[in-house]
PDB file of N, CA, C, O and CB in Angstrom:
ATOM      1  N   UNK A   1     -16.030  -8.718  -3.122  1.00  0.00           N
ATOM      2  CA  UNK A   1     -14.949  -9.640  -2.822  1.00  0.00           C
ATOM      3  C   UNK A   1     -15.245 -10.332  -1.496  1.00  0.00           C
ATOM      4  O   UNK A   1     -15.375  -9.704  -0.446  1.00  0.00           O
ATOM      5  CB  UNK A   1     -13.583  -8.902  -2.774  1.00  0.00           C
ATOM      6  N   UNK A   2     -15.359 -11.849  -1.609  1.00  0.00           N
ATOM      7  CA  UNK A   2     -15.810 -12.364  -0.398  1.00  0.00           C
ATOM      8  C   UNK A   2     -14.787 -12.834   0.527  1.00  0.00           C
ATOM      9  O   UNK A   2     -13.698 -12.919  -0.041  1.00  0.00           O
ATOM     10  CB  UNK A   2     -16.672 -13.368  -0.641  1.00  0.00           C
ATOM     11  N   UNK A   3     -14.759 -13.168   1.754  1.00  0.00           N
ATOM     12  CA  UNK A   3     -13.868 -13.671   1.564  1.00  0.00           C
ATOM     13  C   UNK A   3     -12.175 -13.432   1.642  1.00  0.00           C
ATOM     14  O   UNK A   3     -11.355 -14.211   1.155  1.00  0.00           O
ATOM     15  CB  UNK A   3     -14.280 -13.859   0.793  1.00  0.00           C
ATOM     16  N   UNK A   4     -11.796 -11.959   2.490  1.00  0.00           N
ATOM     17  CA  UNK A   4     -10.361 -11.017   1.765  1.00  0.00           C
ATOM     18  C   UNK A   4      -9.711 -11.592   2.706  1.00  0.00           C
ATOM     19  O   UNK A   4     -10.068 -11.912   3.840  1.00  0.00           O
ATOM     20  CB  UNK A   4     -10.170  -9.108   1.682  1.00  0.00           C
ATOM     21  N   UNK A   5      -8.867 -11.690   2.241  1.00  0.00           N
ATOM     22  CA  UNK A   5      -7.561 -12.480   3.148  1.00  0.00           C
ATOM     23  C   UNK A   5      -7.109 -11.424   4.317  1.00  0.00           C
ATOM     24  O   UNK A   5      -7.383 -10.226   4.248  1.00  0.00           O
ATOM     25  CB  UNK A   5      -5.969 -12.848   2.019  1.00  0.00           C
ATOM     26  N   UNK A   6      -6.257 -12.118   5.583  1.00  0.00           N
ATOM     27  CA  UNK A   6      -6.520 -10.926   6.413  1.00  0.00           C
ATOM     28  C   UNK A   6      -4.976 -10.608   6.007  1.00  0.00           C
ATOM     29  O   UNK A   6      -4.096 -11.156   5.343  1.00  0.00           O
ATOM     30  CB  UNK A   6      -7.069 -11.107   8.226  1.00  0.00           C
ATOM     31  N   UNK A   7      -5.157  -9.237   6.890  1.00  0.00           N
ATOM     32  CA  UNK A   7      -3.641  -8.529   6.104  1.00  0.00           C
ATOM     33  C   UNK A   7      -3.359  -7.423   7.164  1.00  0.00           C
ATOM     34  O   UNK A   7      -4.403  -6.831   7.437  1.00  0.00           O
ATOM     35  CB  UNK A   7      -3.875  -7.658   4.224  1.00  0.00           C
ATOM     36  N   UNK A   8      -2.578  -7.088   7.658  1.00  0.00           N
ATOM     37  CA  UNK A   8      -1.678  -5.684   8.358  1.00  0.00           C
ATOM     38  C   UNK A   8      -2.892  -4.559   8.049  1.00  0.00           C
ATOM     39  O   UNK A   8      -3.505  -4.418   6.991  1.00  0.00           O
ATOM     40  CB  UNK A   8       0.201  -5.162   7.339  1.00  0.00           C
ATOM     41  N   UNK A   9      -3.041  -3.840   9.243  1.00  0.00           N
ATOM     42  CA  UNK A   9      -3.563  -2.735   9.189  1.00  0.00           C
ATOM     43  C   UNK A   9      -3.557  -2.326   7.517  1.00  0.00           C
ATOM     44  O   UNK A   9      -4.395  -2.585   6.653  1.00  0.00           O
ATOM     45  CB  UNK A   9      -2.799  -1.819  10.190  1.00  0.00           C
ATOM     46  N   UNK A  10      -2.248  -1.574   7.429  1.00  0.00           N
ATOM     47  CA  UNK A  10      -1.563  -0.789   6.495  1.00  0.00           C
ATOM     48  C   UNK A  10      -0.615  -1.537   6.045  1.00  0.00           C
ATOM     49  O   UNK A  10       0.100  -2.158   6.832  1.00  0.00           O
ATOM     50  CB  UNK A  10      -1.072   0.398   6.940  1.00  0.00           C
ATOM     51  N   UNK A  11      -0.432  -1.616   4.592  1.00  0.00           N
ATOM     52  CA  UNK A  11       1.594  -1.773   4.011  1.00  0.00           C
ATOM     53  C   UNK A  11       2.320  -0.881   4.664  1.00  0.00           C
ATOM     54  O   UNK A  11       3.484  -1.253   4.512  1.00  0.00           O
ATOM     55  CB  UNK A  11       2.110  -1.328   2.207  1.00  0.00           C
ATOM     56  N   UNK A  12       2.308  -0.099   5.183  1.00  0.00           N
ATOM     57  CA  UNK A  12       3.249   0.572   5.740  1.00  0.00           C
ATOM     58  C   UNK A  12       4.537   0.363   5.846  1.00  0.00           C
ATOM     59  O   UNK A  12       4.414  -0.820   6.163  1.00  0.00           O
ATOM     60  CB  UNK A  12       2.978   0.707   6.617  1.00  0.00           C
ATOM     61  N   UNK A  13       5.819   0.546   5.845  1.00  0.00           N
ATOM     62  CA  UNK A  13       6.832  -0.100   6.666  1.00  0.00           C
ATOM     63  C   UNK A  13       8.161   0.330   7.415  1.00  0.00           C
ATOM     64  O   UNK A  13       9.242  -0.096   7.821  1.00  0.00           O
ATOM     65  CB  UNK A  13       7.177  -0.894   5.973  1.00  0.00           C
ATOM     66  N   UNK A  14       7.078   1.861   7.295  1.00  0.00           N
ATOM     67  CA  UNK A  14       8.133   3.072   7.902  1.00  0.00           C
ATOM     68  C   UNK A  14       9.322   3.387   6.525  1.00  0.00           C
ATOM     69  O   UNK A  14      10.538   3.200   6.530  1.00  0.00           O
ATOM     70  CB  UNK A  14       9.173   2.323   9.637  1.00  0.00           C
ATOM     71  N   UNK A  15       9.002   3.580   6.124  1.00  0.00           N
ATOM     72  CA  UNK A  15      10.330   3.997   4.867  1.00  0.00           C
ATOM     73  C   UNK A  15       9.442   5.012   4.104  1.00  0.00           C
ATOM     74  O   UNK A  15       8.932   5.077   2.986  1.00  0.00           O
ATOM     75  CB  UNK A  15      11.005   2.445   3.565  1.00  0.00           C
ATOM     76  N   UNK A  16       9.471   5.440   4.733  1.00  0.00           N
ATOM     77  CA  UNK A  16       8.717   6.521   3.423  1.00  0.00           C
ATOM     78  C   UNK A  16       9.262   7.357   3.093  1.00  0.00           C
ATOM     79  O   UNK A  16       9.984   8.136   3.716  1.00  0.00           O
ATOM     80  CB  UNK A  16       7.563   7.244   3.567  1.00  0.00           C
ATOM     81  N   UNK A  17       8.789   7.267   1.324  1.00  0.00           N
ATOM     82  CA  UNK A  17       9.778   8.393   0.599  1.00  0.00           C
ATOM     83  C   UNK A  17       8.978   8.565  -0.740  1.00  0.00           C
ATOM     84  O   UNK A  17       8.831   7.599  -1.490  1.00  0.00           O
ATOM     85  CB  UNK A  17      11.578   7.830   0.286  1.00  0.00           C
ATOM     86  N   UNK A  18       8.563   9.559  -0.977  1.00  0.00           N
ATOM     87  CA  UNK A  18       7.951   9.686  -2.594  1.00  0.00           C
ATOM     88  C   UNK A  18       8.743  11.352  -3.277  1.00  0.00           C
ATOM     89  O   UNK A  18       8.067  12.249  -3.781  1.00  0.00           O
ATOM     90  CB  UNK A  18       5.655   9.846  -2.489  1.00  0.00           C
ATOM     91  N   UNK A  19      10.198  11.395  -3.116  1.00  0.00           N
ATOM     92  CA  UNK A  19      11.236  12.236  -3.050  1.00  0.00           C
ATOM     93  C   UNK A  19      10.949  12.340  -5.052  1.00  0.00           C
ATOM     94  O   UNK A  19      10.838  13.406  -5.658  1.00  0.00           O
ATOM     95  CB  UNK A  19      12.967  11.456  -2.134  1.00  0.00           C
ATOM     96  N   UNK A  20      10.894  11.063  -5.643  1.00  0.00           N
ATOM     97  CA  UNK A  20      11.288  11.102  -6.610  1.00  0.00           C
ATOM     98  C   UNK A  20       9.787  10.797  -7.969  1.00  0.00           C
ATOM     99  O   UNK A  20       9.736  10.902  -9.195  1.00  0.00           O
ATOM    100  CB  UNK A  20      12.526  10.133  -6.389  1.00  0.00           C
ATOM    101  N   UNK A  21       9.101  10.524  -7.234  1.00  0.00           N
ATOM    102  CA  UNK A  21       7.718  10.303  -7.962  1.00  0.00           C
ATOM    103  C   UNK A  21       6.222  10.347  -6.709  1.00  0.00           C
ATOM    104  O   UNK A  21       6.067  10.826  -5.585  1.00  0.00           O
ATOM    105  CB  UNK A  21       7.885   8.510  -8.826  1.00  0.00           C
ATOM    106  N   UNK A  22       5.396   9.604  -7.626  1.00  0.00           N
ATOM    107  CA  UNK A  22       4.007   9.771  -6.604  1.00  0.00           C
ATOM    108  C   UNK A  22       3.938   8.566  -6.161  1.00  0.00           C
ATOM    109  O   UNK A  22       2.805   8.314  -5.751  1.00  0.00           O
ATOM    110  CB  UNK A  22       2.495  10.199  -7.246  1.00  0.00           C
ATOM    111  N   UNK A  23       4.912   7.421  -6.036  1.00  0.00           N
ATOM    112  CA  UNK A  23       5.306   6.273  -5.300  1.00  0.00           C
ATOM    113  C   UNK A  23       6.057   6.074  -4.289  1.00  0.00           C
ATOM    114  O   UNK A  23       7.235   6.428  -4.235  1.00  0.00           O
ATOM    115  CB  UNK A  23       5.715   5.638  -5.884  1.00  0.00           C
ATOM    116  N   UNK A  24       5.277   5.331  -3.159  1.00  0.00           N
ATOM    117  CA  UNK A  24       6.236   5.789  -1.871  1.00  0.00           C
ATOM    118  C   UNK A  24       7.378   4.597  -2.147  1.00  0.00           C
ATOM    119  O   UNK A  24       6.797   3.697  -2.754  1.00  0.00           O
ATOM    120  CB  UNK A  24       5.342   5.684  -0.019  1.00  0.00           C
ATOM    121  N   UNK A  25       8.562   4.303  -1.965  1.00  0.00           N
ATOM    122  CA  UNK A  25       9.476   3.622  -1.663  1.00  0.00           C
ATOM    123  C   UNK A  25       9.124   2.548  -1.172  1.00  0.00           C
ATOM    124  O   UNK A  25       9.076   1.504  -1.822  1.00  0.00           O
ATOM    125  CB  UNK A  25      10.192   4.139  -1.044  1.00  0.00           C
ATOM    126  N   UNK A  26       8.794   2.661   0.183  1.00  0.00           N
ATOM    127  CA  UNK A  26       8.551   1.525   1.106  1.00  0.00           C
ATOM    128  C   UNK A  26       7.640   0.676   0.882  1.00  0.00           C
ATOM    129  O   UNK A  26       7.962  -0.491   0.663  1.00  0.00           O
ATOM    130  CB  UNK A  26       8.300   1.859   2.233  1.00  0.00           C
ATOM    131  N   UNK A  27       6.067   1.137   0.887  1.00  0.00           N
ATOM    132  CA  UNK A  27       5.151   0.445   0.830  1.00  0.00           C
ATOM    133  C   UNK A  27       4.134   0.547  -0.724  1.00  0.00           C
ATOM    134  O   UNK A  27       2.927   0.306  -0.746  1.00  0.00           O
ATOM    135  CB  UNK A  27       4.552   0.792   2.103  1.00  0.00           C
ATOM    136  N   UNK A  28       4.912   0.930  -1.857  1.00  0.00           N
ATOM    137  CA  UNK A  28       4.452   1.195  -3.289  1.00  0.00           C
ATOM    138  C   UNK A  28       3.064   1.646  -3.347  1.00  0.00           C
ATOM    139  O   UNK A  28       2.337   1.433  -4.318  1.00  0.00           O
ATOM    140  CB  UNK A  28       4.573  -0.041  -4.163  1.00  0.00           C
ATOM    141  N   UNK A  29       2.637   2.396  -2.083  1.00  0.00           N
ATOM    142  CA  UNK A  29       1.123   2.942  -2.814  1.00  0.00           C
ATOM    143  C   UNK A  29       1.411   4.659  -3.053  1.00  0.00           C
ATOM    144  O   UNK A  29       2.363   5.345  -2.683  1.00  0.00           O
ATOM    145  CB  UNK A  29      -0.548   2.659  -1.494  1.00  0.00           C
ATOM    146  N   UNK A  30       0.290   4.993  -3.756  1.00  0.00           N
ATOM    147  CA  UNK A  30       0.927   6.287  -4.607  1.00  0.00           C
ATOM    148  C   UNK A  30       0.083   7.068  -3.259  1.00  0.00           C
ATOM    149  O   UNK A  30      -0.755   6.585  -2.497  1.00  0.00           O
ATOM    150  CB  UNK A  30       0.341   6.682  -6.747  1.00  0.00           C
ATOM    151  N   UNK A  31       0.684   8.496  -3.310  1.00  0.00           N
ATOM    152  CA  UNK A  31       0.022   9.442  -2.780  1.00  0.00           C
ATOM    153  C   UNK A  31      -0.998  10.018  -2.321  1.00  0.00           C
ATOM    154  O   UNK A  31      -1.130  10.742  -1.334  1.00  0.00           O
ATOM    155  CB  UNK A  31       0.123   9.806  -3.067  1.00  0.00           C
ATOM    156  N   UNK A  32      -1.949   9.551  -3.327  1.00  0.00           N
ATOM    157  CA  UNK A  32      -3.368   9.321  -3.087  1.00  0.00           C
ATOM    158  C   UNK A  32      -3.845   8.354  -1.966  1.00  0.00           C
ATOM    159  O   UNK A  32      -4.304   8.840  -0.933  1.00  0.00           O
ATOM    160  CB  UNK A  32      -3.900   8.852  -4.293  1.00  0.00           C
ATOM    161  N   UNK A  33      -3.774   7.270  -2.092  1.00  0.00           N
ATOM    162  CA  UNK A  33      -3.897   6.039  -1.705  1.00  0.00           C
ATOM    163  C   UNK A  33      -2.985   5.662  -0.474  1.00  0.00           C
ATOM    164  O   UNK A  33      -3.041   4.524  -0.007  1.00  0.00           O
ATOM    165  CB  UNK A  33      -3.661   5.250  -2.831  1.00  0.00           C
ATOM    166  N   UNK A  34      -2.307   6.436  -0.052  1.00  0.00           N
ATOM    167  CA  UNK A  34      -1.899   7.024   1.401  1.00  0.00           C
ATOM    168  C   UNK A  34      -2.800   8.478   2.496  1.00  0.00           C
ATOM    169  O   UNK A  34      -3.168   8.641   3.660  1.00  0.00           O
ATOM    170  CB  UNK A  34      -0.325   7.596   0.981  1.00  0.00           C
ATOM    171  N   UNK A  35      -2.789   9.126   1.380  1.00  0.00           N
ATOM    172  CA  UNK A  35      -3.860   9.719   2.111  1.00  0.00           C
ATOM    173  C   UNK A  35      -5.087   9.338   2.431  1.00  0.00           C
ATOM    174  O   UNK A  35      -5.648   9.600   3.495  1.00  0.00           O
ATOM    175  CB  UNK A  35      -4.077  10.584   1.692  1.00  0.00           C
ATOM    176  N   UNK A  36      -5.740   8.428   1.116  1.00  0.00           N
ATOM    177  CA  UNK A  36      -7.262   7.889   1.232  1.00  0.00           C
ATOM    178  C   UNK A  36      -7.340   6.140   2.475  1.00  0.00           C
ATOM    179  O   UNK A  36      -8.322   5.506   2.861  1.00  0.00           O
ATOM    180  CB  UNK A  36      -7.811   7.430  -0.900  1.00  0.00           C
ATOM    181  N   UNK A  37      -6.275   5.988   2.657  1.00  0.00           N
ATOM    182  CA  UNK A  37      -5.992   4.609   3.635  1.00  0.00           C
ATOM    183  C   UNK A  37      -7.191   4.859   4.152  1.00  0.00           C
ATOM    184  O   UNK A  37      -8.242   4.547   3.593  1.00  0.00           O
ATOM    185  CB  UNK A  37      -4.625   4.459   4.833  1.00  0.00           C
ATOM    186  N   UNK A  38      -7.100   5.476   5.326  1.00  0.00           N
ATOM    187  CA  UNK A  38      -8.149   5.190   6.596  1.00  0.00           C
ATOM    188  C   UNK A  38      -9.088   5.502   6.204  1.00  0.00           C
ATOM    189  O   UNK A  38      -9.903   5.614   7.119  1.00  0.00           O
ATOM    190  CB  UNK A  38      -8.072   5.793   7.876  1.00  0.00           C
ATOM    191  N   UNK A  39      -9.631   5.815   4.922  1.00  0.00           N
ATOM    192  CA  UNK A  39     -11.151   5.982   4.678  1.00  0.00           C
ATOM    193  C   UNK A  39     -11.611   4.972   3.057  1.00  0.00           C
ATOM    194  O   UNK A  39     -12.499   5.107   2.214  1.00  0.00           O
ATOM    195  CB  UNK A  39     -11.465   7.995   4.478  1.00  0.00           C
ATOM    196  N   UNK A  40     -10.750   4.228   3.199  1.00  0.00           N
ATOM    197  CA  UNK A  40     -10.886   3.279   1.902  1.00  0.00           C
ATOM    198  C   UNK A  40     -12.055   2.084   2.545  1.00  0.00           C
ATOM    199  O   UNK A  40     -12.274   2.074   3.756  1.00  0.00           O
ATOM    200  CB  UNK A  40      -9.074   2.452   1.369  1.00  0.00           C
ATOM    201  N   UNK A  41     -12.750   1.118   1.626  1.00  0.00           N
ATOM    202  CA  UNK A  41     -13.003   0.446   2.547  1.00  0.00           C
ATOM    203  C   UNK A  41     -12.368  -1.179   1.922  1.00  0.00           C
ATOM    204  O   UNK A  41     -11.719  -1.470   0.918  1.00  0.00           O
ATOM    205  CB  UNK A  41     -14.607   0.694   2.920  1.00  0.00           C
ATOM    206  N   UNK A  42     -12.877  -1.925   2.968  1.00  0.00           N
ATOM    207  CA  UNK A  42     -11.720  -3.042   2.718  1.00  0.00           C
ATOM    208  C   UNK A  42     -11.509  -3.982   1.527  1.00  0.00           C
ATOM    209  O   UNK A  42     -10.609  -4.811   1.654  1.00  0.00           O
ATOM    210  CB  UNK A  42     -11.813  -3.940   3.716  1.00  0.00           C
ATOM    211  N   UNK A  43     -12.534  -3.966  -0.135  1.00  0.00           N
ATOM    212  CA  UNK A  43     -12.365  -3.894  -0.780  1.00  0.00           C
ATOM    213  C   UNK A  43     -11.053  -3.351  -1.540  1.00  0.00           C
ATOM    214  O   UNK A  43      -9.999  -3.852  -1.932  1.00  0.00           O
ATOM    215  CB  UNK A  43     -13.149  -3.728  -0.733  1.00  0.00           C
ATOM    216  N   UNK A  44     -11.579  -2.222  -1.551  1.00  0.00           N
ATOM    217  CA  UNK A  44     -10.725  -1.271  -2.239  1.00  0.00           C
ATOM    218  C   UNK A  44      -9.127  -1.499  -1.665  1.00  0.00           C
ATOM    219  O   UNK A  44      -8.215  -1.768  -2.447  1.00  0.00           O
ATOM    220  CB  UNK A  44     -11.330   0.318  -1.942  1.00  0.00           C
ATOM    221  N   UNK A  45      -8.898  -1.342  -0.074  1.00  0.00           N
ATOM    222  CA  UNK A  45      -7.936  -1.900   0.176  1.00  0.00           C
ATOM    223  C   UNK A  45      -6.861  -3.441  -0.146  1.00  0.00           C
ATOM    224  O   UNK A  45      -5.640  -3.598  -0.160  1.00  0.00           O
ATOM    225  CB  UNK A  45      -8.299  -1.721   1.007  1.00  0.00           C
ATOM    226  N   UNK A  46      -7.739  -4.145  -0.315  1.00  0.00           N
ATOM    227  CA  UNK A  46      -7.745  -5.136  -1.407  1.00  0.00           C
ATOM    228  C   UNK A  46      -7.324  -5.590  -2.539  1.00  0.00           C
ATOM    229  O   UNK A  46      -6.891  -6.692  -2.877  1.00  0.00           O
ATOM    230  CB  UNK A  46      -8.341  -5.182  -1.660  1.00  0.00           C
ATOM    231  N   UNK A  47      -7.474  -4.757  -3.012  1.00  0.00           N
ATOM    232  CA  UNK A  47      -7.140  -4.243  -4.696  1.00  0.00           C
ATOM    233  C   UNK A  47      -5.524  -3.549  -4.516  1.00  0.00           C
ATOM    234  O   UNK A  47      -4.554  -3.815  -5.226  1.00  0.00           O
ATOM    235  CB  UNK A  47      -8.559  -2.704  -5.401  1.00  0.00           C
ATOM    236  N   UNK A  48      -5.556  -2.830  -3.644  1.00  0.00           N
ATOM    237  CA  UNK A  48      -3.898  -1.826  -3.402  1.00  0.00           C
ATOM    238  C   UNK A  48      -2.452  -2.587  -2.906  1.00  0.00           C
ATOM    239  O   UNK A  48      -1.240  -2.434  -3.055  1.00  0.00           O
ATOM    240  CB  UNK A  48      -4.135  -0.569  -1.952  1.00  0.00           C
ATOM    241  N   UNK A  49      -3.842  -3.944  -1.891  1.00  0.00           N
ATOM    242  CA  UNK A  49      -2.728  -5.332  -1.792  1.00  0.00           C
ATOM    243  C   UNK A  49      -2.148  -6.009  -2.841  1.00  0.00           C
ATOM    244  O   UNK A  49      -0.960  -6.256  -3.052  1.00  0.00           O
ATOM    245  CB  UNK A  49      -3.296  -6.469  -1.199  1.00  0.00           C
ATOM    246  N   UNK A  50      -3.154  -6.283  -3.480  1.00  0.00           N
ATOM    247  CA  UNK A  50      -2.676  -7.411  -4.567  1.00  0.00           C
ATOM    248  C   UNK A  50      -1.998  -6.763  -5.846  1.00  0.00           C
ATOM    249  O   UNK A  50      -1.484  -7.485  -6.700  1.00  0.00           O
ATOM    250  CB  UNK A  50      -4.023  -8.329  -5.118  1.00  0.00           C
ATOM    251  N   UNK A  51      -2.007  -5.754  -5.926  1.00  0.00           N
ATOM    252  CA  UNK A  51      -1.083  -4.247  -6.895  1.00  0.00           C
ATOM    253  C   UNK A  51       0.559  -4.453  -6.365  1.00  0.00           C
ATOM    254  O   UNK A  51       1.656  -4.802  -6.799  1.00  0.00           O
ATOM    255  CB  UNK A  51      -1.794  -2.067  -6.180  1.00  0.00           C
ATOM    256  N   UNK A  52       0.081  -4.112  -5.462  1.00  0.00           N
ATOM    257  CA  UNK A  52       1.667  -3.504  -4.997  1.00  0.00           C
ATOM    258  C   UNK A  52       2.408  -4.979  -4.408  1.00  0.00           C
ATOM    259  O   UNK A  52       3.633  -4.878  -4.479  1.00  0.00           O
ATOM    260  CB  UNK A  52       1.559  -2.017  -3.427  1.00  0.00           C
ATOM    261  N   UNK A  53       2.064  -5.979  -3.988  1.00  0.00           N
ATOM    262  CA  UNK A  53       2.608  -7.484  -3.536  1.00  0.00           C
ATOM    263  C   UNK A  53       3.156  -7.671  -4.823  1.00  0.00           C
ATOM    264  O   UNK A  53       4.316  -8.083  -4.821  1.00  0.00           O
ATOM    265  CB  UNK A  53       1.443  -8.790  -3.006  1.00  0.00           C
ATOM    266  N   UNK A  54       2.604  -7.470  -5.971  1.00  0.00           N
ATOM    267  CA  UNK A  54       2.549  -7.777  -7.466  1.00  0.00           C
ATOM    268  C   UNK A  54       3.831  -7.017  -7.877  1.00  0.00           C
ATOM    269  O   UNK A  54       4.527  -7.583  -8.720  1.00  0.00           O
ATOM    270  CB  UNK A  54       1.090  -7.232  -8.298  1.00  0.00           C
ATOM    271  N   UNK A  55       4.073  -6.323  -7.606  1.00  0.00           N
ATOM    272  CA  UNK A  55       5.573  -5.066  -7.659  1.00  0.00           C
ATOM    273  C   UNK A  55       6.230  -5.045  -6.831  1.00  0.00           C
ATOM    274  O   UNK A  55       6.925  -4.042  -6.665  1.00  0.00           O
ATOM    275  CB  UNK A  55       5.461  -3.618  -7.674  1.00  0.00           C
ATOM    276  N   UNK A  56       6.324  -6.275  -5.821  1.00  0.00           N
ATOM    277  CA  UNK A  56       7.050  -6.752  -4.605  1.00  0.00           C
ATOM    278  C   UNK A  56       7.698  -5.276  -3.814  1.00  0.00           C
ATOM    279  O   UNK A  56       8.783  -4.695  -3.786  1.00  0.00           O
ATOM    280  CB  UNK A  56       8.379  -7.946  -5.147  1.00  0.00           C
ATOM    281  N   UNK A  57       6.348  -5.089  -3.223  1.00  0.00           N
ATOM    282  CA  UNK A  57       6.205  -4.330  -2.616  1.00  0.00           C
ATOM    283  C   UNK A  57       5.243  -5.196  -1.206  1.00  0.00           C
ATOM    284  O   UNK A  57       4.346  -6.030  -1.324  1.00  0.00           O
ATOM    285  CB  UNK A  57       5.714  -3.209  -3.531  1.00  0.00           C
ATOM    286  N   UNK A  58       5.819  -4.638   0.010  1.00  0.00           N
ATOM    287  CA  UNK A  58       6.877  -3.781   0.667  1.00  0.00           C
ATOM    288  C   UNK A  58       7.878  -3.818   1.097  1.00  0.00           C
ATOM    289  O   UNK A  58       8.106  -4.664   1.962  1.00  0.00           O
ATOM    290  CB  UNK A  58       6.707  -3.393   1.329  1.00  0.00           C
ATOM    291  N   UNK A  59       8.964  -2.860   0.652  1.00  0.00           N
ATOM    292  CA  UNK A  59      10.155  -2.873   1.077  1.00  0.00           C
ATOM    293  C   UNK A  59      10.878  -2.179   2.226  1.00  0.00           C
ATOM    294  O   UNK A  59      10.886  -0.956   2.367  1.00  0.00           O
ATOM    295  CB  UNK A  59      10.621  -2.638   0.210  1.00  0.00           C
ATOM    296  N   UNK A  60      11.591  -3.200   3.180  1.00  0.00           N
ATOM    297  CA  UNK A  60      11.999  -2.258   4.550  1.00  0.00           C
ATOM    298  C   UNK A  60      13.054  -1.930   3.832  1.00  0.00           C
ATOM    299  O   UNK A  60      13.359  -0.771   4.112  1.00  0.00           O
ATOM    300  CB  UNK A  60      12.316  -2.914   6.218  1.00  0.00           C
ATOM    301  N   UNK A  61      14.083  -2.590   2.685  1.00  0.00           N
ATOM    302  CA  UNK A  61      15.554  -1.741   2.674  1.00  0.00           C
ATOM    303  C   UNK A  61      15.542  -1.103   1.373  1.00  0.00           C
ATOM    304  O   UNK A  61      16.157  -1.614   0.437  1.00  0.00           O
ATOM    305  CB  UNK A  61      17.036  -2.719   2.819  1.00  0.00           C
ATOM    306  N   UNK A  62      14.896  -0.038   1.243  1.00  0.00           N
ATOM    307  CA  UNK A  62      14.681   0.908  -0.329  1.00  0.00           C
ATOM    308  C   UNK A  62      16.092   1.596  -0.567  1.00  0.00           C
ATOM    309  O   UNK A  62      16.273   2.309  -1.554  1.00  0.00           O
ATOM    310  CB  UNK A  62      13.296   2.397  -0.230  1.00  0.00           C
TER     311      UNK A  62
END
């Protein structure tokens, strides 16, 4: 991917909650993919953007 648009560290948005599934609330990445953040590389990160923007995700008021 050439070319990645620039973007926030992290989706993050402080709301976190995966109380009810393996989806956080706030920033719609699953469990995995919170733990694997800081070792993803910016590809892959990439891909987790355009997923979860797509599921209008992120949300500050969950």
């Amino acid at each position: 991917m050439a070319d990645l648009p620039v973007r926030p560290d992290t989706p993050c948005v402080a709301v976190c909650s995966t109380t009810f599934d393996e989806i956080c609330r706030g920033c719609g990445r699953s469990v995995v993919e919170v733990a694997h953040w800081v070792s993803m590389n910016d590809e892959q990160k990439e891909l987790v953007w355009q997923r979860i923007l797509a599921q209008g995700y992120p949300r500050r008021n969950t």
